[in-house]
C-alpha positions as CSV (number, residue, x, y, z in Angstrom):
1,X,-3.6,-75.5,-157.7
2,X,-1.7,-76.6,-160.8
3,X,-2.9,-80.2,-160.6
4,X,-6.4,-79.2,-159.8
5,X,-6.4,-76.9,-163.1
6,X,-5.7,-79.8,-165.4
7,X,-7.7,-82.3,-163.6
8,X,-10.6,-79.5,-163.8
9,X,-9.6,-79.0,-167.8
10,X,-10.0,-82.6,-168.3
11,X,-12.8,-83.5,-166.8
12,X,-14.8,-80.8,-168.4
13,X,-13.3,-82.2,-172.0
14,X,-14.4,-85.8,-171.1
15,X,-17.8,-85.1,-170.0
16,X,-18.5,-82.8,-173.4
17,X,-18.8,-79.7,-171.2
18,X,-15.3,-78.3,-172.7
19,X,-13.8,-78.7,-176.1
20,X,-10.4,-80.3,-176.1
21,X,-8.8,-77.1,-177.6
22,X,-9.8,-75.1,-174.5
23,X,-8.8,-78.5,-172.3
24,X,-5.7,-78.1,-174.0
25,X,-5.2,-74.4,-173.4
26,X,-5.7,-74.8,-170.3
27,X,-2.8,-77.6,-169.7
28,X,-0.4,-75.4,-171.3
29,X,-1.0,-71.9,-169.3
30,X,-0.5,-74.5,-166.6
31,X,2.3,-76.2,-167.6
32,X,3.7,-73.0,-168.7
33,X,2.9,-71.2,-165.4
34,X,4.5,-73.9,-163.6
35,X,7.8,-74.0,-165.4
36,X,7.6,-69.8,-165.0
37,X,7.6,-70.0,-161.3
38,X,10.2,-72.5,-161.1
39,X,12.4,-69.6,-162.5
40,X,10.9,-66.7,-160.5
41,X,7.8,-64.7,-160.4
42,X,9.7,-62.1,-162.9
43,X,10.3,-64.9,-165.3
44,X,9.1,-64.0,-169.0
45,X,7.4,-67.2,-169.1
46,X,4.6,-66.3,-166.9
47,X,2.8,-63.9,-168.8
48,X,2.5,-66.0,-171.6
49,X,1.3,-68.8,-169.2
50,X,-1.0,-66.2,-168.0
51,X,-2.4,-66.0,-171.1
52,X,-3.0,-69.3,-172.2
53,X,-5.0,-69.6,-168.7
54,X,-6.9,-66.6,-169.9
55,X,-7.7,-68.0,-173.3
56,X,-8.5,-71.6,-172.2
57,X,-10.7,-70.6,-169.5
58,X,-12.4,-68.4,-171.4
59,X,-13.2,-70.8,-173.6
60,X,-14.3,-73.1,-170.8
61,X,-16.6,-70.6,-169.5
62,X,-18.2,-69.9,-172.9
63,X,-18.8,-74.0,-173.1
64,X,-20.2,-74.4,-169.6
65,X,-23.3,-71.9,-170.6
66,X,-24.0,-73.7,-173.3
67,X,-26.9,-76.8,-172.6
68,X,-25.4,-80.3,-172.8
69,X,-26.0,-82.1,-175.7
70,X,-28.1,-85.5,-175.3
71,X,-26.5,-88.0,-175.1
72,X,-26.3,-90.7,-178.0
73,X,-28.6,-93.4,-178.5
74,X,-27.2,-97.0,-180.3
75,X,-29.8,-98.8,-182.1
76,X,-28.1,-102.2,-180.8
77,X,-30.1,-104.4,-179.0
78,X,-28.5,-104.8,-175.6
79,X,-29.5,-108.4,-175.3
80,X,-26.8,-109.1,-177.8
81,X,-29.2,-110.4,-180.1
């Protein structure tokens, strides 16, 4: 679930659907979460990881609404010429 956080984080970050700040929220709550469970379920560390989560996917949510943006256009000929 961990792995599949970040790899869902990133993706959306790569593809312009997230912002990297969110992206990056995200990772940490994760990472954080991680560690936290490593050192029991009462462990101070998951709240805070909790609310990283919260934060980044919030943030992810409020990005996904939002239309894509176009993509970019290059005024280079792609004959190399």
């Amino acid at each position: 679930m961990f792995v599949g956080l970040i790899v869902f984080a990133v993706l959306a970050a790569v593809v312009r659907r997230a912002t990297p700040g969110s992206a990056a929220l995200v990772t940490a709550g994760t990472v954080v979460m991680a560690v936290g469970m490593g050192f029991g379920r009462n462990h101070w560390t998951v709240p805070l990881g909790m609310v990283c989560l919260l934060a980044g996917l919030a943030l992810l949510g409020r990005e996904v609404d939002r239309p894509a943006a176009p993509a970019r256009r290059t005024d280079r000929d792609p004959s190399g010429a």
